[in-house]
Phi, psi and omega in degrees: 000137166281083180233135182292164188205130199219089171258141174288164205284152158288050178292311212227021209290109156350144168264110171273125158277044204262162136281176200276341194299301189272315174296327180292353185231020155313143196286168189273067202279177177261162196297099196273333185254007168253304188311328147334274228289327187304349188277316187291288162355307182275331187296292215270355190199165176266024199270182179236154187227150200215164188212127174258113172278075158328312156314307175299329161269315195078067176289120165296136199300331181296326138332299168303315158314295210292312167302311164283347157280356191282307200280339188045055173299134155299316157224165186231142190233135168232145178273116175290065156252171206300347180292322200287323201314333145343292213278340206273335210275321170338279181322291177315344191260312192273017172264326185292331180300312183285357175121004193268131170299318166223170198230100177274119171245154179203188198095169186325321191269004187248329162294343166263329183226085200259303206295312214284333173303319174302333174295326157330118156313132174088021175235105186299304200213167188229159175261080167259138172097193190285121203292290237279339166317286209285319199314302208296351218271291185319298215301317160325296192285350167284342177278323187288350208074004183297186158240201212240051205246147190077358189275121200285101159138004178236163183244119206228324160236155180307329183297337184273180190305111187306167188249131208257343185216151180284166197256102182253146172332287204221153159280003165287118186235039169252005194260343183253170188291153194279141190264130179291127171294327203270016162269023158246166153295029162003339183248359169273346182285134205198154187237102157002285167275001196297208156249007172105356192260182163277166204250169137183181183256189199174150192223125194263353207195135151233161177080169180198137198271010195239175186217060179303122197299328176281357200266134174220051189293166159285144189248080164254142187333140186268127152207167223227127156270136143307149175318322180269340168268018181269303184285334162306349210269299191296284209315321205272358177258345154323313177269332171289330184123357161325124153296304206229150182255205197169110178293082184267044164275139176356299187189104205278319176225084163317322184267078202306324206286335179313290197279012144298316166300320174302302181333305205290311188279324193276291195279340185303293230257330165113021178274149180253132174187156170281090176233187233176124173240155163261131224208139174264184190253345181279133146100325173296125168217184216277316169297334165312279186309277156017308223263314176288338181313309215276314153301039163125312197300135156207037168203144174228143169245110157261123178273113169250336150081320204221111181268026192238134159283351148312299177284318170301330172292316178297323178282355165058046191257008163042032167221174182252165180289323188287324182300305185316308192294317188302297185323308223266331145012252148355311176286309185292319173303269217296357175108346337141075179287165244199153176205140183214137194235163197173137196255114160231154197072053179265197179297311154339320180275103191259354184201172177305285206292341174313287204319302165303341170273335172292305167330292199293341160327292175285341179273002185272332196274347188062035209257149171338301184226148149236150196214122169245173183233165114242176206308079196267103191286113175266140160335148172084351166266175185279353195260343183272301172294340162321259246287338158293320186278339207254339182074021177264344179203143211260117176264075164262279192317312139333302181301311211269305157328309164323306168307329222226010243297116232218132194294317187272018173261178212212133183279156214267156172251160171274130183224016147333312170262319114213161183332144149345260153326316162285349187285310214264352179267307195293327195282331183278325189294312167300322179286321173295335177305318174252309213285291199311332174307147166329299195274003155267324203271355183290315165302345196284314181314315161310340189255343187320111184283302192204188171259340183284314160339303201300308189307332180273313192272345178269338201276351181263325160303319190283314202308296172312330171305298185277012202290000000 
């Protein structure tokens, strides 16, 4: 079997209460969970496989189409998140248009709505959970002539049975293989905040134990790669000429102790790299941070969402405001740049000045970068049924999307307090607040690495000027 593995271009992405300023300079990561399932797929089997990044070009459909009859996949697999659904069901018509038989979706949004996905025209089979077991499991029984009916971690009809547990690769997670960066265009990738070199992600842990009330991570078994088959991963993207990492596990350090042995293993073997974590603030001290300073680290992302112990408690982030001020402390001694996320219009916030009080927050805390939202409560979080129970938010509009998926819908805000429109003036108002400042723009100015470095931080300053 021939199969394309496909994320679709951002066209129709749900309307984010984001500025446009700020979203345009995401970072560019590569597909990580198709180079994932492409990988098993090329190790485990005889089908052949290519993976079209749609996004990374923006790809037109008719572009897209004209690649995929060129290429002729039998099946094509799309990666599915729920903002996205406009472009993934796009993506699914025009692989059928160009001739591939069958159309597979996975991802974020099929772990939550697996029944309703499978229901989309043009959708053979669904994925919930972890893609690379069930992807080779459907292309085998599809090579055989079977269907896809029975396959443990997938759905073939709306009638059939949600699949109650994931389908995992290996329960090891040193057993599945390590992924060749060149099955992308691998050198296009690149981080904002970086230093200029090239980038990519990578993952050391999978699932995550904690249950933040805004959150709809899929809740899969926490499991951990050894240190050395974490550093076999780098080192082999270290020889293509990768520079700078990203961790993107849930929440990287559950452990402390984990992540002083990977440090320990990153300095035993002599590697040099640039990397980047996402991090909770419990549980940080000085010797941690040291200890990644020295392996590499040089950046941490804290979600902090709140500056009050009344919001980290409704939001259930299971830290205190002193444990945050301490982490990020910590962070500015030891050398270590800080990227801190923060929520506005979460419930808590009841007035203009609540609002104006989280700003004044993020800016008493200092972190390097900040990136704020507002509060979009999604299915499947705990916080989106409060606001179903509470009459602050409506599952109508939800439902009939999943069905129906539409270029003008615009996902519900918590608006218990306010509108919309004041939510998206306080969210603008917030980014000029901190970015504008003097002591922010003078470090940056200071941190500049390089001119292609420079050019990406000016072109992401005027966008924020005129936003």
């Amino acid at each position: 079997m021939r199969v394309m593995l496909i994320r679709p271009p951002a066209k129709h992405t749900v309307e984010s209460e984001v500025p446009e300023a700020v979203s345009a300079e995401n970072l560019s990561y590569p597909p990580l969970a198709l180079m994932a399932i492409a990988q098993v797929l090329r190790d485990f089997s005889q089908h052949e496989v290519t993976i079209l990044d749609a996004q990374l070009d923006d790809l037109d459909y008719d572009v897209m189409e004209a690649k995929i009859r060129e290429w002729k996949p039998d099946v094509v697999g799309v990666t599915a998140f729920t903002v996205q659904l406009v472009d993934v069901l796009k993506t699914v018509q025009t692989a059928k248009k160009a001739g591939a038989k069958y159309a597979v979706v996975g991802g974020p949004h099929v772990s939550d709505f697996p029944r309703e996905c499978v229901g989309l025209p043009g959708v053979d089979a669904v994925v919930k959970g972890e893609g690379q077991k069930p992807m080779l499991d459907l292309c085998d029984a599809w090579a055989r002539g079977d269907t896809a009916k029975g396959i443990a971690g997938t759905m073939a009809h709306p009638d059939d049975p949600v699949p109650e547990q994931d389908v995992y690769f290996s329960n090891n997670l040193d057993d599945y293989p390590v992924i060749d960066r060149t099955l992308v265009d691998y050198k296009r990738y690149y981080d904002v905040m970086g230093k200029g070199g090239i980038f990519t992600t990578l993952i050391s842990s999978r699932g995550c134990p904690y249950r933040c009330t805004f959150c709809n991570t899929p809740r899969h078994r926490y499991r951990v790669s050894s240190p050395g088959r974490v550093c076999d991963e780098i080192k082999a993207c270290l020889d293509l000429g990768i520079e700078e990492f990203y961790f993107v596990d849930d929440t990287f350090n559950i452990t402390n102790q984990r992540v002083i042995d990977l440090c320990d293993e990153i300095l035993e073997r002599g590697l040099k790299l640039r990397w980047t974590v996402r991090f909770r603030v419990k549980g940080v001290t000085r010797e941690l941070l040291e200890k990644m300073k020295a392996a590499g680290c040089q950046r941490i992302q804290f979600g902090v969402e709140q500056g009050t112990e009344e919001g980290l408690l409704r939001l259930k982030k299971d830290v205190t405001v002193r444990e945050i001020e301490s982490a990020f402390r910590l962070c500015r001694e030891v050398g270590i740049n800080t990227v801190a996320y923060f929520m506005i219009g979460t419930p808590v916030e009841r007035s203009r000045d609540d609002v104006m009080d989280t700003i004044a927050y993020s800016i008493k805390l200092d972190p390097d970068f900040v990136m704020f939202n507002v509060l979009t409560p999604f299915p499947g979080t705990t916080l989106y049924d409060e606001g179903l129970r509470d009459g602050v938010l409506d599952l109508d509009p939800w439902t009939q999307f999943m069905k129906n998926p539409r270029e003008d819908f615009k996902a519900q805000v918590w608006d218990e307090h306010f509108s919309r429109a004041e939510l998206r003036e306080m969210l603008d108002i917030a980014y000029k607040k901190f970015y504008w400042r003097p002591k922010f723009v003078a470090r940056n100015i200071t941190q500049i690495q390089s001119p292609r470095d420079f050019m990406r931080k000016a072109s992401a300053g005027l966008r924020m000027l005129v936003a």
